[in-house]
C-alpha positions, -999 to 999 in steps of 0.1 A, spaced: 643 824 -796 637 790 -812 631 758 -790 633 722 -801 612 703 -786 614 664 -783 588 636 -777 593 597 -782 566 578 -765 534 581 -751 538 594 -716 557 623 -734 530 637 -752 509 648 -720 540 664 -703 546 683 -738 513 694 -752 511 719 -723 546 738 -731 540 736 -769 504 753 -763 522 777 -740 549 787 -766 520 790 -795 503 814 -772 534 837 -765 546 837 -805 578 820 -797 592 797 -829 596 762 -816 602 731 -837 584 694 -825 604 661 -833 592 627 -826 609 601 -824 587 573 -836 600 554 -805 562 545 -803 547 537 -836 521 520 -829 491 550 -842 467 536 -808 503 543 -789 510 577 -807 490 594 -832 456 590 -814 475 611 -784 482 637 -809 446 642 -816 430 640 -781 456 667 -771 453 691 -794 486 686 -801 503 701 -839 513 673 -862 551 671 -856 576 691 -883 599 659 -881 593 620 -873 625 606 -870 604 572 -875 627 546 -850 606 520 -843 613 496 -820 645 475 -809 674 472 -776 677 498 -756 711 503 -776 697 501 -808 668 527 -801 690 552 -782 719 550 -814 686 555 -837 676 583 -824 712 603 -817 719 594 -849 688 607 -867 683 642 -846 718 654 -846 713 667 -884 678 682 -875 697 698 -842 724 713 -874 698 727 -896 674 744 -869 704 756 -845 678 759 -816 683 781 -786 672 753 -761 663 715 -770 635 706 -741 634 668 -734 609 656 -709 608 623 -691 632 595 -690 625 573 -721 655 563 -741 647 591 -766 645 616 -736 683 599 -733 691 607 -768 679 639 -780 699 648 -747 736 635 -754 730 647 -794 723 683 -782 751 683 -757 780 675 -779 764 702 -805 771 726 -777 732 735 -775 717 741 -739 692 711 -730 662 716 -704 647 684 -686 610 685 -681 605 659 -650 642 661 -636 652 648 -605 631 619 -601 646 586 -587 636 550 -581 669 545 -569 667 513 -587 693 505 -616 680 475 -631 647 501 -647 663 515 -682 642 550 -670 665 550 -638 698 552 -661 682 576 -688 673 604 -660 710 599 -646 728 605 -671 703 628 -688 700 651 -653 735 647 -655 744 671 -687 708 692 -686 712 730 -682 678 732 -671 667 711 -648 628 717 -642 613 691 -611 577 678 -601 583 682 -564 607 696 -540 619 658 -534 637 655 -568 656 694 -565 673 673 -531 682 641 -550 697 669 -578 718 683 -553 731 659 -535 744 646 -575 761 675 -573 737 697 -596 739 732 -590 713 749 -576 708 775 -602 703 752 -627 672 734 -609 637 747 -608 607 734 -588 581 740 -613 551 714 -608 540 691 -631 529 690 -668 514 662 -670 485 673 -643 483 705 -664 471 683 -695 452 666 -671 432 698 -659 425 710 -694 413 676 -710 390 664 -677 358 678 -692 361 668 -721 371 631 -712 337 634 -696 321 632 -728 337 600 -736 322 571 -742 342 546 -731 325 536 -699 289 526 -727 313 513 -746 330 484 -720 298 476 -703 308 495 -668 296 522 -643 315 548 -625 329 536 -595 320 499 -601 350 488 -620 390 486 -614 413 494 -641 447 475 -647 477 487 -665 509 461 -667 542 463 -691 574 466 -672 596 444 -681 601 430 -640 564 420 -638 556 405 -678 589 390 -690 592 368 -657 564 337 -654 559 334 -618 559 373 -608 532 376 -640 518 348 -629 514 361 -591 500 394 -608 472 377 -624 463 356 -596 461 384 -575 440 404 -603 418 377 -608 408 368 -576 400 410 -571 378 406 -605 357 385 -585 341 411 -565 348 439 -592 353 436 -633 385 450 -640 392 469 -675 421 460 -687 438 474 -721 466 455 -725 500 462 -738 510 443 -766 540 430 -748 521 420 -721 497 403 -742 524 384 -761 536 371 -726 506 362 -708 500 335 -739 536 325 -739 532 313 -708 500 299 -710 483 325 -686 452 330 -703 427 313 -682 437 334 -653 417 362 -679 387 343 -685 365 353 -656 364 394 -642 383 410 -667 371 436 -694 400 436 -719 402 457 -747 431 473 -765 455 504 -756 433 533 -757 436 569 -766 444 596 -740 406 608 -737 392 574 -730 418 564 -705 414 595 -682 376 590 -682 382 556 -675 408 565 -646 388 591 -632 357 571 -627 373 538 -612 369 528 -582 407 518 -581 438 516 -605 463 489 -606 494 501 -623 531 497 -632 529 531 -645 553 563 -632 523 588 -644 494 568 -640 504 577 -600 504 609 -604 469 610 -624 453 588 -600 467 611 -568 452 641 -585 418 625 -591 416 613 -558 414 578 -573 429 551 -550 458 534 -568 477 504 -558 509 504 -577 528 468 -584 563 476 -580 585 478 -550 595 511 -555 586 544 -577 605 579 -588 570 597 -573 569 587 -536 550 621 -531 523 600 -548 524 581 -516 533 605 -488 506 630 -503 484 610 -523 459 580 -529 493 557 -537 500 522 -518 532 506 -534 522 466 -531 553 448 -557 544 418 -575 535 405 -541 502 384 -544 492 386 -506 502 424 -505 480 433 -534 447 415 -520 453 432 -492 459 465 -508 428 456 -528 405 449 -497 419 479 -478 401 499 -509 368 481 -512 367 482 -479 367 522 -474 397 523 -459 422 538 -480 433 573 -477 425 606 -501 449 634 -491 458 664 -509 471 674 -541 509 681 -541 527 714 -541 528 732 -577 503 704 -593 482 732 -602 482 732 -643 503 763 -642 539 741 -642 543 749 -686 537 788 -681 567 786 -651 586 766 -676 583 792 -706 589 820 -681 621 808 -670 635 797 -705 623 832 -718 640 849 -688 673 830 -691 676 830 -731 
């Protein structure tokens, strides 16, 4: 059995590590392609390192551009790498645009595609991520879910049941192997902060940074929170290149630790000992609900509402009074820690392997 498996951008290489460690340790020939659909070596390489993962044996080397542009890149480049290695199964995880790709190139090849992370929905068009795991859910032979949630949302698509299994989630299985050694990170020295007396802030989706007043709102919000408690934030080089188009700056100058986008190491210490997260990130969510970290999420909706129903998640928008008082419901003691969901155990890779080996 040979399985191809496919990463692109950063939130990939946590849900894949685990299933490439989990094929080393069971012998079973796999081939890893990356896209290149992030870079940037802060954005990519230094995730390869942290998680132990193998240098891939192909970088397709995209780069950046449209949506269109990216996804044509990437079909175009991996269909020949599909023809030489005639893989058994091509595993895509996630819903980035090479997720999209590596998914239509494997389908008209004939070759069986398994989705790591199936089934999730924002039920919101206008995100790029929402179309990719349409229409990549759509043609997958395997469809492997998080929670029971997304195997519902597959179904009523039409998916057929034996093609969907509720597996848990990779991403907390990297999570559960690297905690420890995040401890030894030195991040926290390094920015000036202790544990529990800093927030962290994540921000790049294009809804909140390529609109003025909604990033505007955003960094009102933020900085009036950084009053009471400095808030690291590594920015996004989009975001960055927004906030100074237009003229935001100042709204930085007082309460914030910036710094740049950090390694995978780093940002889980950093996440695990924050007093709260402030995110437009799908698997920052997830992280934060496992740690028991509170997060306040700034979107109107999210693909993980178990992150909400059964973790620390409150879902705020780009709403400036709704995220001060999401903020002071925190500092206040008041938010909620409930329990880790069903599956989330670091086991999800070994249930994946077992069924691909079962079925091949």
């Amino acid at each position: 059995m040979k399985i191809l498996c496919v990463v692109g951008a950063r939130p990939n290489f946590m849900k894949i590590a685990p299933i490439i460690d989990e094929l080393k340790s069971r012998n079973i020939d796999y081939v890893l392609v990356h896209t290149g659909q992030h870079y940037d070596e802060k954005m990519s390489q230094f995730f390869f390192v942290d998680l132990g993962m193998p240098k891939p044996h192909v970088d397709l080397g995209v780069g950046s551009g449209s949506h269109a542009k990216q996804t044509g890149e990437v079909l175009m480049r991996i269909e020949p790498i599909m023809e030489q290695e005639q893989p058994d199964v091509v595993v895509v995880v996630g819903d980035v645009n090479s997720t999209l790709a590596a998914t239509l190139a494997a389908a008209k090849l004939g070759i069986p595609v398994a989705h790591v992370e199936a089934g999730l929905r924002s039920f919101d068009r206008s995100m790029p991520e929402e179309i990719n795991r349409l229409m990549t859910d759509s043609v997958a032979d395997y469809l492997f879910t998080t929670e029971e949630l997304a195997g519902e949302h597959l179904r009523r698509e039409g998916i057929d049941d034996e093609k969907i299994f509720f597996v848990g989630n990779t991403m907390i299985d990297s999570l559960f192997k690297h905690v420890k050694r995040a401890d030894e990170s030195k991040i926290l020295d390094q920015l000036g902060v202790a544990p529990k007396k800093y927030g962290v802030v994540t921000l790049h989706r294009p809804s909140n940074v390529d609109q003025p007043e909604s990033l505007r709102g955003i960094l009102e919000a933020l900085s009036t929170i950084a009053r009471d408690l400095p808030l690291v934030f590594p920015i996004h080089p989009r975001t960055r290149k927004r906030i100074s188009e237009f003229g935001l700056d100042s709204l930085l100058e007082q309460g914030f630790i910036l710094s740049e986008p950090l390694g995978y190491l780093d940002f889980l210490r950093l996440n695990k000992d924050a007093r709260l997260v402030l995110t437009d990130s799908g698997g920052i969510q997830e992280e934060t609900t496992v740690l028991g970290v509170p997060c306040i999420t700034l979107r109107y909706n999210t693909e993980r509402p178990i992150t909400v129903t059964a973790g620390t998640n409150q879902l705020v928008g780009a709403d400036k009074q709704q995220i001060l008082a999401a903020a002071l419901k925190v500092l206040s003691g008041e938010a909620e820690k409930k329990q880790i969901p069903p599956l989330w155990d670091g086991q999800a890779a070994k249930r994946i392997v077992d069924v691909l080996q079962q079925t091949l």
